[in-house]
Each structure stands twice: as C-alpha cells, then as structure tokens.
N, C-alpha and C positions, 0 to 999 in steps of 0.2 A: 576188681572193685566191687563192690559192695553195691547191689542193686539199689536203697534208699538215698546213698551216696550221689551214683548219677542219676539219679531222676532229681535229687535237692540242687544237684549244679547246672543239669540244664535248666529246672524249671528256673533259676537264678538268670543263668546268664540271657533266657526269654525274657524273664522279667527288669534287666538291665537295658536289654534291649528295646523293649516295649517304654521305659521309662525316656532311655536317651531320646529318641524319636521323637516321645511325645515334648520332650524339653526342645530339644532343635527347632521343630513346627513352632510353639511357644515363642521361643528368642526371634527366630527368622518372621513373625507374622509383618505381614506389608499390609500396607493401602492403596491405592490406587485412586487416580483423581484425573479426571480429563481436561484440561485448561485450554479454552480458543481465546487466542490473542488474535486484535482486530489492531486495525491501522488506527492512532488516534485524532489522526487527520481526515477529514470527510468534505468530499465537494459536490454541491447540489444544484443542478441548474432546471432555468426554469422552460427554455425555450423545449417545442414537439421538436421530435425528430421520427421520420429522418427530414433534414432541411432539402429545403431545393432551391438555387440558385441560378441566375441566369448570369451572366458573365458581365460584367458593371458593377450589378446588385450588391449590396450589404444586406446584414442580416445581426442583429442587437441583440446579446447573449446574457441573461442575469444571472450570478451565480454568488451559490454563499459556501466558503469556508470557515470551519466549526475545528478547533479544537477538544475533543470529547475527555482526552488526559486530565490527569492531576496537578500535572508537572508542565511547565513551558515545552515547550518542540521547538528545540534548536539548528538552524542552519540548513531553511527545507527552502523548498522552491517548490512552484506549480510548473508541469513541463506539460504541453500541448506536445501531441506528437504527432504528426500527418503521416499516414502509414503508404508507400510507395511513391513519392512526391520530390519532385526537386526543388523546391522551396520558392521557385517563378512562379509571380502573380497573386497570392495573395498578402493583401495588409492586414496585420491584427493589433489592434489596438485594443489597452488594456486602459481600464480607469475605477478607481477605488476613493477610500476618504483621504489616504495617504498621499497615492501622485496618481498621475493621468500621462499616457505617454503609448507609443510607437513599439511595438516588439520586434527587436531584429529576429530573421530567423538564421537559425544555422543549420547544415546540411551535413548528415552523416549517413554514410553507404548510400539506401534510395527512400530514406527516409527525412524529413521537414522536421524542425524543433523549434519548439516556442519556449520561453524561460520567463515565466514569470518571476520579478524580485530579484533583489543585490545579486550579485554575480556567486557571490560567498553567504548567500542564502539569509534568509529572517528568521524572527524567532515569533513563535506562534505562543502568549502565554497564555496561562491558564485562563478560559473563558473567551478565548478568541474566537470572534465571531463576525467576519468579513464578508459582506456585500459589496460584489465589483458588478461593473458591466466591460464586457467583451462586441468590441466591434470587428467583424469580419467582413471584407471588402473584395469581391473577386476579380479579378481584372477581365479585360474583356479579352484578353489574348488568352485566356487560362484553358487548357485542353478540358474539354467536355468531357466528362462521364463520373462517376461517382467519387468520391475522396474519402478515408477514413481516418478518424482522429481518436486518441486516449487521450485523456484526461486526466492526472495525477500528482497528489503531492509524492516529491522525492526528498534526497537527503542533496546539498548542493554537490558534495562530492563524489555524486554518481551519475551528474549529468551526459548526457553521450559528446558535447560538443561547447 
C-alpha cells in the first residue's frame, strides 16, 4: 500500500475515533442531584428531660404535631414506645381538641406500646398542627430504675401490636 494511503486511513480512522468519543461523552452527559427526604410529620415536646419520677408521681407532657407536607398524611398514628418494659404500672393518658381518653398499652417481645389514634390510623391534612397533653402516672409498684421511650409518627399498618 501506498505510504499516503495509510497514513490518510489511519489518520481517518483516529479521527473517527476521536469524533465518536467525543459524541458518546455528548449523548451520555448526566447530572447528578442530591435529594434528602425528611419525614413530613414532626413532634415537639415541651417537657426537660431526662424526667425523674418517684413511683405514684405524674408528670404533664405538652406536645405539638405539625404536618410539614403539601399533601394530607394518611393513616398515621403516634406510637410511644417504652424500650425493655412489660407494660405493668404505668397509665398514660392522652388529651387533645379532638377526644381526651386512657391509652391501652400493648406488649410485644420486652418492649411497652402506646398507640395514639384510630386503630386504622388518622389523617394529618395539610397545615396540621396539634397540641395535645400527655399524662403519665407511675404506679407505686413500678420497678425503680431508668425507662426509655421513642416517640414517633408511624404508618398505622406497621404497628408492632
């Protein structure tokens, strides 16, 4: 072959190459974008912690849930969770604009559950912005020493109990 010949086909098929490249890079260019998704349910309360209780004692909890969404929040419930607890000795009573009442607890593995709200959960709409107070009452038989509770909206259908 012809020395002119393949220096014009390589430099060609360099330059095919150099061309497709740079097209791919082109077609393929991305973006990237970070997105942090928060919970749009938020609960605030006002009481210090940590509480200290002496075994009789109540202790008056104010707290406000806020719908931060755009959209209603459907089918949520607030769950109190006593973390190591068999659910003997205390009463918690809940009271809001809606109702005023007694929270049974439920017990699952060695943990205490409190369920705020319909069994099949409420709807939180847009601009929701609830002021309750929480009564907690210890009995006087209740084992001494520290207790620990979460605090949290959930979905009703992932209750533990």
């Amino acid at each position: 072959m012809n020395k002119k010949i393949m220096t014009f086909i390589i430099v060609g098929v360099f330059a095919l190459a150099l061309v497709s490249a740079g097209l791919v890079t082109y077609l393929s260019n991305t973006s990237h974008v970070d997105v942090q998704v928060s919970s749009p349910m938020e609960i605030s309360m006002d009481a210090g912690f940590p509480l200290e209780l002496y075994g009789g004692d109540s202790v008056v909890i104010t707290s406000t849930t806020i719908n931060h969404a755009s959209v209603p929040v459907e089918n949520v419930l607030i769950e109190v969770k006593v973390l190591d607890f068999d659910g003997v000795g205390i009463t918690y009573t809940h009271s809001d604009t809606t109702w005023t009442g007694d929270i049974p607890v439920c017990v699952f593995g060695d943990d205490a559950y409190y369920y705020i709200g319909l069994a099949g959960g409420f709807t939180a709409p847009v601009g929701y912005d609830m002021v309750s107070t929480a009564t907690i009452i210890a009995d006087t038989a209740l084992e001494p020493r520290e207790y620990n509770a979460e605090v949290k909206v959930i979905t009703a259908t992932s209750r533990a109990c």
